[in-house]
N, C-alpha and C positions, 0 to 999 in steps of 0.2 A: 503493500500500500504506500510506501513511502515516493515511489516512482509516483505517482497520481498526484501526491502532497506536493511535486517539485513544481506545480502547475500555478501554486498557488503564491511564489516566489514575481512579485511584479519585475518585467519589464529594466527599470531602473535599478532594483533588488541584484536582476543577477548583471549588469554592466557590473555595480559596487565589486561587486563579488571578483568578478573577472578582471574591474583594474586592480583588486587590491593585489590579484596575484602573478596578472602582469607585472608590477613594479618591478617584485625580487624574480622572475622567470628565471633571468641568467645566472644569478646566484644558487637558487635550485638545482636548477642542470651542473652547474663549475658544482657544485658541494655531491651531485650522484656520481660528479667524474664521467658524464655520458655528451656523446658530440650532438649540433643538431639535428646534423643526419640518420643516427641512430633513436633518440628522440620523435624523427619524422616517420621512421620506418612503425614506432609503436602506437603514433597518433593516429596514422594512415592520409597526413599532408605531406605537399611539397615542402623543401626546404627554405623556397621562396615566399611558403607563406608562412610558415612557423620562423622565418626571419623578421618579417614585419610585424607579426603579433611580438614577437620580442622584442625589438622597437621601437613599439608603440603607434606601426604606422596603421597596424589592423587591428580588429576587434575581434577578438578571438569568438569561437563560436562557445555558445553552453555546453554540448558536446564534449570540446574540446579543453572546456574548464574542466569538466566532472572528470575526464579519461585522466589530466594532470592531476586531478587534486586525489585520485585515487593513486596514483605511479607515487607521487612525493609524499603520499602518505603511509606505503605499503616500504621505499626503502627507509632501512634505519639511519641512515645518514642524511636524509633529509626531513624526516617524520618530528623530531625535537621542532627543528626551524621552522616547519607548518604549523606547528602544537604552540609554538611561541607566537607566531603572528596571530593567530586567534581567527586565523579566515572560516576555517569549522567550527565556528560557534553561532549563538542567537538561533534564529531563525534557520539558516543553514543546517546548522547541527542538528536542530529539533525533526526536521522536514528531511533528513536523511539519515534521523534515528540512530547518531555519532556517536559511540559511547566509550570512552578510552577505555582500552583492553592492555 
């Protein structure tokens, strides 16, 4: 049920969401030690456009939030630093039923 609950995140809710984790993108990736290329192979983009989402010349899609915020949450080398930023929490957390394990 929680997938049905993500519907209920507005518009502006998941941009917030998506710039907050735009900022540190690069930092993420440099701290899994993974290239963009290898990155683009697990998101299923170009590298021309996971270049501009990193950037900031694009807006990444929801999609492609979720499939990141799942990858940086799942390595332990980057999971602290997600868990620090607080991007899974509020409403996010609640609506994807986030519960530190």
């Amino acid at each position: 049920m929680a997938y049905a609950k993500l519907y209920l995140l507005s518009a502006n809710e998941k941009k917030k969401y998506i710039k907050q984790l735009t900022e540190d993108l690069t930092v993420y990736r440099a701290r899994v030690g993974i290239s963009q290329e290898e990155l683009c192979g697990i998101l299923g983009i170009s590298r021309q456009t996971y270049s501009a989402i990193e950037t900031g010349r694009r807006l990444m899609s929801w999609h492609t939030f979720l499939t990141l915020l799942l990858y940086f949450n799942y390595n332990q080398k980057s999971r602290r630093m997600l868990q620090d930023s607080q991007i899974i929490s509020g409403k996010l957390a609640d609506l994807l039923d986030y519960t530190d394990r």
